[in-house]
C-alpha positions in Angstrom: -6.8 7.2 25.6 -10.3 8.9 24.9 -8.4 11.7 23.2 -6.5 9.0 20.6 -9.7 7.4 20.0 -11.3 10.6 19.1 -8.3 11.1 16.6 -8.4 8.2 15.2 -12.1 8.3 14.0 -11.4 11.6 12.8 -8.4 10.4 10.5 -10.9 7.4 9.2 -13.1 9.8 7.4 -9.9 10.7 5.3 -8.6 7.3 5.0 -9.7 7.7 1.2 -7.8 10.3 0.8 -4.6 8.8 1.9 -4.9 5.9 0.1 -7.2 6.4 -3.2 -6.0 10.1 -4.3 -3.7 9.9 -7.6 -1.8 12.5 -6.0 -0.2 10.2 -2.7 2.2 7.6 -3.2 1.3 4.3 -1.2 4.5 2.3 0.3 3.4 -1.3 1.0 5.5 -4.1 2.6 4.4 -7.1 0.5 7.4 -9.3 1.4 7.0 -12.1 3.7 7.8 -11.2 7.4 8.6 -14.5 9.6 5.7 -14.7 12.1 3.0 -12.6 10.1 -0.1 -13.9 8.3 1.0 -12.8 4.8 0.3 -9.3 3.1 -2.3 -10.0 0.9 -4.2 -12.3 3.6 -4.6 -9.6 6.3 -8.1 -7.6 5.3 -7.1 -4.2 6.2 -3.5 -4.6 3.8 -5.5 -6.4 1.0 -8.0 -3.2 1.3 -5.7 -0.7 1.5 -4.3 -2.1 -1.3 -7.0 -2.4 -3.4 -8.4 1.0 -2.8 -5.0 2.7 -3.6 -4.8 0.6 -7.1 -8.5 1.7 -8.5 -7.1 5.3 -9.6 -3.5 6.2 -8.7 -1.1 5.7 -11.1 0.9 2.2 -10.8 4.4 3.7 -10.1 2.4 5.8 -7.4 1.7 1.7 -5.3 5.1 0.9 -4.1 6.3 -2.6 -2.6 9.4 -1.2 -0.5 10.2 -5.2 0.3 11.1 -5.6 -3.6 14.1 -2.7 -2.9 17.4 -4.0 -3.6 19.0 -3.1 -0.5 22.6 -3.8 -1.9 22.6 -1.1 -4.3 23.7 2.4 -3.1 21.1 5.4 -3.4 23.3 8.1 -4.1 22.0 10.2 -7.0 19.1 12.5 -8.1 17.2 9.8 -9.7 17.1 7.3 -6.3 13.7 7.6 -6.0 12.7 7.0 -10.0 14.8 4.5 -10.2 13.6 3.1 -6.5 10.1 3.6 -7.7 10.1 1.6 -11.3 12.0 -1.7 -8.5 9.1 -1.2 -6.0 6.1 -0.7 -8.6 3.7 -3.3 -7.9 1.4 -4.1 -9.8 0.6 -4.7 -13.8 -3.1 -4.4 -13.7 -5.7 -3.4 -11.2 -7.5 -5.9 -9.0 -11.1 -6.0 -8.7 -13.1 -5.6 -6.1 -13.5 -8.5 -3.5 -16.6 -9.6 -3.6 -18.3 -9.2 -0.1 -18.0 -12.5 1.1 -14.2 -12.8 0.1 -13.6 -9.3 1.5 -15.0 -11.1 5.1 -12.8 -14.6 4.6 -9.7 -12.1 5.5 
């Protein structure tokens, strides 16, 4: 609707916000999915991505598909110790250059 569309552009300006603020955690779902293009070869994922990685801490950029789903969560530290499983990434990617960012 007109009223979603309006919405929608509103929430873009924040998108940074959301996504780059060390304050927010980011969940990600990096894991292959049958029928899907994979995660880090769809532009708006790989963006997302990357922006959240330039300042936020790394336990902060959570992979929820790296969750071992066969151990129970059943104590005060479930999301520490779900946090260290799902932590994502080592060091922080660069920026794509322009004409990689486009490729996706």
């Amino acid at each position: 609707t007109k009223e979603q569309e309006k919405m929608f552009k509103i929430g873009l300006r924040g998108i940074d916000i959301l996504y780059a603020h060390q304050c927010t955690t980011v969940f990600s779902m990096q894991q292959p999915i049958e029928g899907l293009r994979p995660y880090r070869e769809r532009g708006w994922c790989e963006f997302e991505l990357r922006v959240a990685s330039m300042i936020k801490p790394r336990t902060m950029l959570l992979d929820i598909g790296r969750l071992d789903l066969n151990v129970p969560l059943n104590d005060t530290n479930d999301y520490n110790n779900a946090a260290r499983d799902c932590t994502t990434l080592c060091k922080r990617p660069a920026p794509l250059p322009p004409a990689d960012a486009a490729d996706l």
